[in-house]
DRENPA-3360 file (N, C-alpha, C; in nm, 2 decimals, always signed):
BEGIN
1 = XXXXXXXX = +8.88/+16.73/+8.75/+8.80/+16.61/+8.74/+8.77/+16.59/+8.59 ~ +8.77/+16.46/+8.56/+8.78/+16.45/+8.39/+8.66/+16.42/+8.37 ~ +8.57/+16.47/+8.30/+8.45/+16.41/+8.20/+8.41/+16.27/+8.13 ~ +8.35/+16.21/+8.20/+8.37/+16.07/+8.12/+8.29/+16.07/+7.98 ~ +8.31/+16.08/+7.88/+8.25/+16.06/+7.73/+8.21/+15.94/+7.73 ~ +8.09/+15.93/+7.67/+8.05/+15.74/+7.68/+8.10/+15.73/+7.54 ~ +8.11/+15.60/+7.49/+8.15/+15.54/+7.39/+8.09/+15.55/+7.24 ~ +8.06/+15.58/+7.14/+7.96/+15.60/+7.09/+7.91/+15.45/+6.99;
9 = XXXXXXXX = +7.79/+15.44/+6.94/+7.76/+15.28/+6.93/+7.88/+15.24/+6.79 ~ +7.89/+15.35/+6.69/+7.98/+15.34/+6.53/+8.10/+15.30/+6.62 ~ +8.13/+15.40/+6.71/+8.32/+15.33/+6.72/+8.33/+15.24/+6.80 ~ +8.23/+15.18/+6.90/+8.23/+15.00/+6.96/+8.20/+14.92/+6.86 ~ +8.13/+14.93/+6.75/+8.13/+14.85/+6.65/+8.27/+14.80/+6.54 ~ +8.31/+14.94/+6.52/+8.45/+14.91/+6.47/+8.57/+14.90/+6.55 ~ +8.54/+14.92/+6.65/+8.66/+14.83/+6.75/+8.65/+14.72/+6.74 ~ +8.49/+14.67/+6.76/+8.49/+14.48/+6.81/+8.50/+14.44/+6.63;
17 = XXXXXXXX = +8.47/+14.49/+6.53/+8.57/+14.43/+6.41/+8.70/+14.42/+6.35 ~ +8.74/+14.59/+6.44/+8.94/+14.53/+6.43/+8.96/+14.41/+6.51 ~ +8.93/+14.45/+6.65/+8.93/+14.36/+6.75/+8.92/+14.20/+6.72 ~ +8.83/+14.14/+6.65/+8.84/+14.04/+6.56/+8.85/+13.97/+6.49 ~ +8.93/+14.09/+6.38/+8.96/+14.08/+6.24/+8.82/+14.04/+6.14 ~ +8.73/+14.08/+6.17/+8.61/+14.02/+6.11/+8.56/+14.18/+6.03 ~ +8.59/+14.09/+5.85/+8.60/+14.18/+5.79/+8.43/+14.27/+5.74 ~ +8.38/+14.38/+5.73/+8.29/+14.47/+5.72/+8.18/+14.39/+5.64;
25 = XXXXXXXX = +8.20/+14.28/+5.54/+8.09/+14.19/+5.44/+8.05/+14.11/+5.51 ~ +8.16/+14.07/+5.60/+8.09/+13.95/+5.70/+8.00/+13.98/+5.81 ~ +8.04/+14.03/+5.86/+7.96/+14.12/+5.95/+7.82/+14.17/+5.91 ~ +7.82/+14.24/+5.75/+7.69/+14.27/+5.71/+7.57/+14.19/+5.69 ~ +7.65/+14.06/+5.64/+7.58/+13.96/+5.63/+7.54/+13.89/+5.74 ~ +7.58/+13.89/+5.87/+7.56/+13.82/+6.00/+7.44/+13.93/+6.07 ~ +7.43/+14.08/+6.03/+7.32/+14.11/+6.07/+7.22/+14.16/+5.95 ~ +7.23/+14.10/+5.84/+7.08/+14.14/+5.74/+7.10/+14.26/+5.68;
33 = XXXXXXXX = +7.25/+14.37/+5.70/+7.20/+14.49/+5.64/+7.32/+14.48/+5.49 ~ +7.32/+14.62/+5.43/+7.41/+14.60/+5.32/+7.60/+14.66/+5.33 ~ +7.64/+14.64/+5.29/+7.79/+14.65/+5.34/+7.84/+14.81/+5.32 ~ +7.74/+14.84/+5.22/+7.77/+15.00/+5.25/+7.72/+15.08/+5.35 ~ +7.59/+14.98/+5.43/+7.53/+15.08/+5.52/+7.64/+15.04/+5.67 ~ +7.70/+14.94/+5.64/+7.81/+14.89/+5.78/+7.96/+14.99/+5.76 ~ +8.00/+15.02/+5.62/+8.07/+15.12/+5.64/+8.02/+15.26/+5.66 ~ +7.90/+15.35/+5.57/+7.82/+15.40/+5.66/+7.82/+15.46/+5.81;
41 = XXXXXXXX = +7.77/+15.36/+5.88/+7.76/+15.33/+6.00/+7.90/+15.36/+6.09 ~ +7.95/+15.31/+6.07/+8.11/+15.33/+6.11/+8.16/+15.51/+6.07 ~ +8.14/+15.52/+5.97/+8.20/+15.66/+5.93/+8.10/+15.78/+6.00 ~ +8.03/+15.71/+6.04/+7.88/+15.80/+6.09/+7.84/+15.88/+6.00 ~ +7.84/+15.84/+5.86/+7.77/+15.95/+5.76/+7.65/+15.92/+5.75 ~ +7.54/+15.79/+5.83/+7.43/+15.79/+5.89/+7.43/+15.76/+6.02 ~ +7.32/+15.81/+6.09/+7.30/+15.78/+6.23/+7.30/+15.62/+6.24 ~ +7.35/+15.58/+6.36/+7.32/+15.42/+6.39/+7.20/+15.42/+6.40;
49 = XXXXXXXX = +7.16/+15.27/+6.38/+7.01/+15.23/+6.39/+6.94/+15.26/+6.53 ~ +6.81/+15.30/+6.48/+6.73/+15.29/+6.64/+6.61/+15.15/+6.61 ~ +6.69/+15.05/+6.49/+6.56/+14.98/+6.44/+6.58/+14.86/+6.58 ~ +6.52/+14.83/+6.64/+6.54/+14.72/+6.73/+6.63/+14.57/+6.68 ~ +6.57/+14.55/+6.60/+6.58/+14.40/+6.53/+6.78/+14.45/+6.51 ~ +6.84/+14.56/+6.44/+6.90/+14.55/+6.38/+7.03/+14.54/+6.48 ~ +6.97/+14.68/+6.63/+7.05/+14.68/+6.71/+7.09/+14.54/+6.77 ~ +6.98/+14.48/+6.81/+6.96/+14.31/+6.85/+7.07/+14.19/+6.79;
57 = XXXXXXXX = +7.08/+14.24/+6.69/+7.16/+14.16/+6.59/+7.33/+14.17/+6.60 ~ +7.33/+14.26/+6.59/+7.46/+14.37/+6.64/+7.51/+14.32/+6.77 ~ +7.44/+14.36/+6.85/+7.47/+14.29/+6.98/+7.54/+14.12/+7.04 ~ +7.41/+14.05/+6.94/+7.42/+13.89/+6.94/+7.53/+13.87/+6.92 ~ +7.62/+13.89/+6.76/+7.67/+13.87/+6.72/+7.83/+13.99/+6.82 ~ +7.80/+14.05/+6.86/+7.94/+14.11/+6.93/+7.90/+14.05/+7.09 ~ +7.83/+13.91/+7.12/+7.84/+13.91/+7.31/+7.81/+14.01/+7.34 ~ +7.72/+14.08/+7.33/+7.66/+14.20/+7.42/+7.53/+14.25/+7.43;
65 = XXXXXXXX = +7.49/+14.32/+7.50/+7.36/+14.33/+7.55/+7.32/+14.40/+7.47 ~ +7.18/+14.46/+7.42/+7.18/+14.55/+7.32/+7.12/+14.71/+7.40 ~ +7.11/+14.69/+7.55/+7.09/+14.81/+7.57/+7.20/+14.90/+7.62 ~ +7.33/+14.80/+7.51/+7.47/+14.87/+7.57/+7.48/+14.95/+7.49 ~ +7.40/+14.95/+7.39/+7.39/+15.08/+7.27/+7.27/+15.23/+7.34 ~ +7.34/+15.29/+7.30/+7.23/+15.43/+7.34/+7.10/+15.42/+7.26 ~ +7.08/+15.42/+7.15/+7.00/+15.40/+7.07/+6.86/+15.31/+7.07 ~ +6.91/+15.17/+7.17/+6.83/+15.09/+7.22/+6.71/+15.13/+7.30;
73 = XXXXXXXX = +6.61/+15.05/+7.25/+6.47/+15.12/+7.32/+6.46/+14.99/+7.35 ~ +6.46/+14.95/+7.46/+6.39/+14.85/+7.54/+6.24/+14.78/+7.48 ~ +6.23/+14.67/+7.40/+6.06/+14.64/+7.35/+5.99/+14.63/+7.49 ~ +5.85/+14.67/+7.43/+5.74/+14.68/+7.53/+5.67/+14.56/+7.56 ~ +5.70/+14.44/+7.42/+5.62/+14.31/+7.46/+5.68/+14.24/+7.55 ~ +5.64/+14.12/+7.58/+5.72/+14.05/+7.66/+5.80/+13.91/+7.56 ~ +5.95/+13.87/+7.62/+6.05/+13.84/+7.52/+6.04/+13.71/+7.57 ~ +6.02/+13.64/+7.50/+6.00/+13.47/+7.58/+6.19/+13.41/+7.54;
81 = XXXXXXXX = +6.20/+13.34/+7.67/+6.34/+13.26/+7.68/+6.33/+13.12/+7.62 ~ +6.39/+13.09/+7.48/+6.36/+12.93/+7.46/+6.48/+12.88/+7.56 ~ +6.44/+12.75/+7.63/+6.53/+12.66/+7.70/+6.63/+12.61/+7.57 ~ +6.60/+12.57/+7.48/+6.72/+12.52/+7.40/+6.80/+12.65/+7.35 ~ +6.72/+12.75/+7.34/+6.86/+12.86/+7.24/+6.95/+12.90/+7.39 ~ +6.92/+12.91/+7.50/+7.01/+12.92/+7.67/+7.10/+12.81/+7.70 ~ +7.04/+12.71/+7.60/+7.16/+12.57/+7.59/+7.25/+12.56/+7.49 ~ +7.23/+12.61/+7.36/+7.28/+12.67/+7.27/+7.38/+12.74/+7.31;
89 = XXXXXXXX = +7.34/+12.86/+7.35/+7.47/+12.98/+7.43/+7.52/+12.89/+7.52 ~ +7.51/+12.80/+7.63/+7.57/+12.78/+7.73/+7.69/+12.66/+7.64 ~ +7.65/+12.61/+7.54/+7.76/+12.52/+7.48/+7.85/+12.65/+7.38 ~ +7.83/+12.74/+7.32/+7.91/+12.80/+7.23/+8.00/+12.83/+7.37 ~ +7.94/+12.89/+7.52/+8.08/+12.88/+7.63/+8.15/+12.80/+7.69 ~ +8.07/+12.69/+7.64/+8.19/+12.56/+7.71/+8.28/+12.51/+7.64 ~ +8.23/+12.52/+7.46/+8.37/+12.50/+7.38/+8.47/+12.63/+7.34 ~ +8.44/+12.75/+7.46/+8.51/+12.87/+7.41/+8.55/+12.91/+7.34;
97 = XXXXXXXX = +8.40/+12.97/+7.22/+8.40/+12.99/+7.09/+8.35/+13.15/+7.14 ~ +8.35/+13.23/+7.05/+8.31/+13.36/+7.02/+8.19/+13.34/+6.96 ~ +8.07/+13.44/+6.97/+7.97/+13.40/+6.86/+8.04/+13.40/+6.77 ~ +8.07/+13.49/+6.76/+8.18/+13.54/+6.59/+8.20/+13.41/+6.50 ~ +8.33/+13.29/+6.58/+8.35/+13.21/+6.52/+8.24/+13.09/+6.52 ~ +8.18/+13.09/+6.60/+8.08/+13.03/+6.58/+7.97/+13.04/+6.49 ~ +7.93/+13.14/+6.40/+7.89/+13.22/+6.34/+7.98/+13.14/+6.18 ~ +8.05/+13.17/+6.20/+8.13/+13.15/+6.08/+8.16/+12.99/+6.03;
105 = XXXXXXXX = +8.13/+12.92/+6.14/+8.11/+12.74/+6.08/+8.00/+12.77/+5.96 ~ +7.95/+12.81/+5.95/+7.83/+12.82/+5.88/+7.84/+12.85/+5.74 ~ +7.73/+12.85/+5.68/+7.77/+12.91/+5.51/+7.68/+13.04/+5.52 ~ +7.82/+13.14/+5.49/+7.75/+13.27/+5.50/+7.59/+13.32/+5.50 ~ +7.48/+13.23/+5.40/+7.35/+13.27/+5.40/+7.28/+13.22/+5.47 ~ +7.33/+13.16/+5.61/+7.30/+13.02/+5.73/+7.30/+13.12/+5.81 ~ +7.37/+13.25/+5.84/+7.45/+13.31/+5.95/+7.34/+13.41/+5.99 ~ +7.29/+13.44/+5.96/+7.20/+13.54/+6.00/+7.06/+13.46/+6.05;
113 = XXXXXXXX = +7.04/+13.34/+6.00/+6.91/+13.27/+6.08/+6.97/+13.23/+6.23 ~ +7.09/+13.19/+6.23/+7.14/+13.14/+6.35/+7.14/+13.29/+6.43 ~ +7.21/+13.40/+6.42/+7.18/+13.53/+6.44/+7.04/+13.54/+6.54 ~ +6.95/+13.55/+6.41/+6.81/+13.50/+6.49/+6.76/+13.46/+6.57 ~ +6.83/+13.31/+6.57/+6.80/+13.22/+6.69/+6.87/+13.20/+6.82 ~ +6.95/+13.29/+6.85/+7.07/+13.33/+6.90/+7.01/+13.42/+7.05 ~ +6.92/+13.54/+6.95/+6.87/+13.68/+7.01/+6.71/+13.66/+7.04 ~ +6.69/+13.53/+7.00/+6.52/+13.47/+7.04/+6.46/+13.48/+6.89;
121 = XXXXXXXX = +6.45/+13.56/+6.83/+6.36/+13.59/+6.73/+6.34/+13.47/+6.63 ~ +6.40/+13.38/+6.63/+6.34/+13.28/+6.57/+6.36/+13.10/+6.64 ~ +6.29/+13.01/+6.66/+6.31/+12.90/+6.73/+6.41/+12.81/+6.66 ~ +6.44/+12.73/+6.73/+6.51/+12.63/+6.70/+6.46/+12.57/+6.58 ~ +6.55/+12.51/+6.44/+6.52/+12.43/+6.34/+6.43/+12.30/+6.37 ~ +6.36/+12.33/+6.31/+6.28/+12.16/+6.32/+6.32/+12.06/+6.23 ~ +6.35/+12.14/+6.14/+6.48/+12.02/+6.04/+6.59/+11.97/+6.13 ~ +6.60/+11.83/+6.14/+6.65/+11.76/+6.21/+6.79/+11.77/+6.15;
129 = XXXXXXXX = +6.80/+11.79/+6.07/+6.98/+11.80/+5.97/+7.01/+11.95/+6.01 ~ +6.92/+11.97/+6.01/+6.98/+12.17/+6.06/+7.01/+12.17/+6.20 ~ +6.94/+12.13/+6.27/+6.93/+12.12/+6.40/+7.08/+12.02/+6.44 ~ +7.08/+11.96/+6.39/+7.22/+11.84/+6.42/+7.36/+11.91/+6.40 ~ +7.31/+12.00/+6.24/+7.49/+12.04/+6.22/+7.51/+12.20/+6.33 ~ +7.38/+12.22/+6.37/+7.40/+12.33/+6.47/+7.51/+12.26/+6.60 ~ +7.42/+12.15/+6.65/+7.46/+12.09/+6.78/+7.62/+12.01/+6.81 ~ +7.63/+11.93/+6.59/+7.79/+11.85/+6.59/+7.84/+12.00/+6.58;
137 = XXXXXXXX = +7.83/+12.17/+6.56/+7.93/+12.20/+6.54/+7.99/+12.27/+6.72 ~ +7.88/+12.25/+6.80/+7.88/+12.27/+6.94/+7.98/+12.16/+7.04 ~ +7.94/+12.03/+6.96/+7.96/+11.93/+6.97/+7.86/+11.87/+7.12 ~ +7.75/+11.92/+7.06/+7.64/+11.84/+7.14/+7.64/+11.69/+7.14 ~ +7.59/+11.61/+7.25/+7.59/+11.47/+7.18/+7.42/+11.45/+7.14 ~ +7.44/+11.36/+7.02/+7.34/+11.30/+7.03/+7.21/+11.33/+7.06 ~ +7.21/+11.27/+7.18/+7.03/+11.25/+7.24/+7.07/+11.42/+7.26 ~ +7.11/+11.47/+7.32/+7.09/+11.60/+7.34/+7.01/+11.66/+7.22;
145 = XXXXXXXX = +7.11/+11.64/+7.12/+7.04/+11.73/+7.00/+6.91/+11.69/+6.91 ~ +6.89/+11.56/+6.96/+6.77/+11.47/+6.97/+6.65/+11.53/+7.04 ~ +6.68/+11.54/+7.15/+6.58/+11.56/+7.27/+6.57/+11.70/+7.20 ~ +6.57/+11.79/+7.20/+6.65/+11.91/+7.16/+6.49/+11.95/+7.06 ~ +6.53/+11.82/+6.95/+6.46/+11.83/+6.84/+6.31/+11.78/+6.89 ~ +6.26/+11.69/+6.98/+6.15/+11.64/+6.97/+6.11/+11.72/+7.07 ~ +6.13/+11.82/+7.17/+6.09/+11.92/+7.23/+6.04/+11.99/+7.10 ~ +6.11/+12.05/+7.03/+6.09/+12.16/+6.94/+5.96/+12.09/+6.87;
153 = XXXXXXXX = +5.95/+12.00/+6.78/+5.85/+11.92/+6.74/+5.74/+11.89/+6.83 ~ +5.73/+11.92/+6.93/+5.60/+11.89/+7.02/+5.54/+12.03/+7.04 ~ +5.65/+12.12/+7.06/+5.59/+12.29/+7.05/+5.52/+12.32/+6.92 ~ +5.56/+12.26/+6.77/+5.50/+12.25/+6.64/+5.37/+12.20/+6.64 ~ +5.34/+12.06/+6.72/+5.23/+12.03/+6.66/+5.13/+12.05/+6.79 ~ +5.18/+12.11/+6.91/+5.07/+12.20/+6.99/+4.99/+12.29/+6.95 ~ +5.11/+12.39/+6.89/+5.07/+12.49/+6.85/+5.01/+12.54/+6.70 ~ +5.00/+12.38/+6.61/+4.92/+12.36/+6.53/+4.77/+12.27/+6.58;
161 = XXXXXXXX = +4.74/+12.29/+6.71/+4.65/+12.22/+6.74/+4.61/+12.06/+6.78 ~ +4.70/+11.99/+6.75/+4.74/+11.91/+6.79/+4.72/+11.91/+6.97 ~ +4.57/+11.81/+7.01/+4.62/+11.81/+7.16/+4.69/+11.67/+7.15 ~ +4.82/+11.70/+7.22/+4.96/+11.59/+7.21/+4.91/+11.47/+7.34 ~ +4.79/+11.53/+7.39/+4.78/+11.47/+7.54/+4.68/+11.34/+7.51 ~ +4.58/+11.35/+7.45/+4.48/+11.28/+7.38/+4.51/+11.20/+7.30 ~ +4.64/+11.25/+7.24/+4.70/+11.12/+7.10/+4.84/+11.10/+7.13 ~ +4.87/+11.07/+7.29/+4.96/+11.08/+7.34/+5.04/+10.90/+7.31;
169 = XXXXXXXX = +4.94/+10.82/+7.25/+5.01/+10.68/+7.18/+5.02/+10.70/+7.03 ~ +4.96/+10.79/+6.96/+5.04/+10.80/+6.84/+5.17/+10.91/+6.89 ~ +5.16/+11.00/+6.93/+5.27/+11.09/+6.95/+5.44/+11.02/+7.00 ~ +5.36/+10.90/+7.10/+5.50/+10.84/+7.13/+5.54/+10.72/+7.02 ~ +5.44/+10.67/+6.96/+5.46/+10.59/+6.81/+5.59/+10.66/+6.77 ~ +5.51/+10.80/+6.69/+5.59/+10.85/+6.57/+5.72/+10.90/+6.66 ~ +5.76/+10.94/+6.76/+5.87/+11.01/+6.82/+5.99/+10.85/+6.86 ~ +5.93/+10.72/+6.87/+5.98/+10.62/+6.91/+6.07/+10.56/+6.73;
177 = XXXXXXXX = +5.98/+10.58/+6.66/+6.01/+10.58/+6.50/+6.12/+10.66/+6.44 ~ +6.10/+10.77/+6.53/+6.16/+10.90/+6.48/+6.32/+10.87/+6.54 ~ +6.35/+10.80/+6.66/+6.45/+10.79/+6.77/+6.57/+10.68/+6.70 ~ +6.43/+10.60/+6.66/+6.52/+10.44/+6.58/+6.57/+10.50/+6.45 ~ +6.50/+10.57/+6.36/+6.56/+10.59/+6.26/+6.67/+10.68/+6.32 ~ +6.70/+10.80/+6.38/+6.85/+10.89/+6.44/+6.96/+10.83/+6.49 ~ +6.92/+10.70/+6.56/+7.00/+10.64/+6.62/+7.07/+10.49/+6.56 ~ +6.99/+10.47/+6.49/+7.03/+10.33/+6.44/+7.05/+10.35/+6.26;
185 = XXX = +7.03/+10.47/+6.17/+7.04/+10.47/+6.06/+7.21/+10.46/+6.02 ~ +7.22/+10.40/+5.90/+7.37/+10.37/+5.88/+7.39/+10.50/+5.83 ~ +7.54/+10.53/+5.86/+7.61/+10.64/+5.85/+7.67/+10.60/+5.72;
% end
C-alpha cells in the first residue's frame, strides 16, 4: 500500500507558475511580498507563510481556497460576502479568464488592490473610472457597472452616517444626476 505524501504549499506554488508561465516578479507583486522572498519560498530556504492575509492572496490569485495550504488557520472573525465581488468572480467565469489573466489587464501597481477585492479584504472602488475599467475589462454592461457603483455609494454614505432613508429625495436627486451624467456624457 503506497503512502500518500500531501503536496507541500512551495511546490503547488511553483507548479501553478510553470503551469502559467507567470513569471516570479509578477506574481510577487500580485501578492504584496518581495521577489526574493517568492523565490525564497519556492526554494524553501524560508518556511511558507502562516501570515493569513498573505496565504489569502496566494490562493486568490492561483483559484484556490486558502485552506488548501497546510499552513492556513481558518480566521476566527466572521468574513462578510460582498454581492458585487461574487459578481465580479462570476463574470471573470463567464468570459473564461484565469484570475491570473485577469489580473494582468491591469497596471502592475492596480494588481494587488484587485487581489484584495477579489479575497473580500477590500470593497469595491467607489471611483466610478476604477470601477468601470474593472467591469469594460469583464465586459460588464453598463447599468450593471452602474448599479454596481451606486450600491457601493449608498454602503459609503450609510456608513458615514448618512440616514439614506430620511433624505431619501436628495439621495435619489444626486444618484438621478449621477445616472445622466454616465449615461448621456459624450464619449
Amino acid at each position: 500500500m503506497k503512502q500518500i505524501v500531501p503536496e507541500k504549499s512551495s511546490e503547488k506554488v511553483a507548479k501553478f507558475l510553470k503551469k502559467n508561465s507567470l513569471h516570479k516578479r509578477d506574481f510577487a507583486e500580485m501578492i504584496g511580498v518581495t521577489l526574493s522572498y517568492v523565490y525564497n519560498l519556492i526554494d524553501e530556504t524560508v518556511p511558507f507563510s502562516t501570515r493569513g492575509t498573505t496565504i489569502e492572496r496566494i490562493a486568490t490569485v492561483m483559484d484556490i481556497q486558502p485552506e488548501e495550504f497546510a499552513e492556513y488557520r481558518i480566521p476566527q472573525e466572521p468574513v462578510l460576502v460582498d454581492e458585487s465581488v461574487e459578481i465580479l468572480k462570476e463574470y471573470i467565469k463567464d468570459n473564461k479568464l484565469s484570475v491570473v489573466s485577469f489580473l494582468k489587464a491591469f497596471p502592475r501597481k492596480k494588481r494587488i488592490d484587485i487581489v484584495d477585492i477579489l479575497r473580500g479584504a477590500l470593497p469595491v472602488p467607489i471611483d466610478y473610472k476604477e470601477l468601470k475599467l474593472i467591469g469594460t475589462t469583464l465586459n460588464m454592461p453598463e447599468e450593471e457597472i452602474y448599479s454596481m457603483w451606486e450600491g457601493r455609494m449608498r454602503q459609503v454614505l450609510e456608513s458615514a452616517g448618512m440616514n439614506i432613508y430620511s433624505n431619501s429625495a436628495l439621495i435619489t436627486s444626486m444618484f438621478d444626476c449621477a445616472r445622466d451624467y454616465v449615461f448621456n456624457e459624450k464619449k
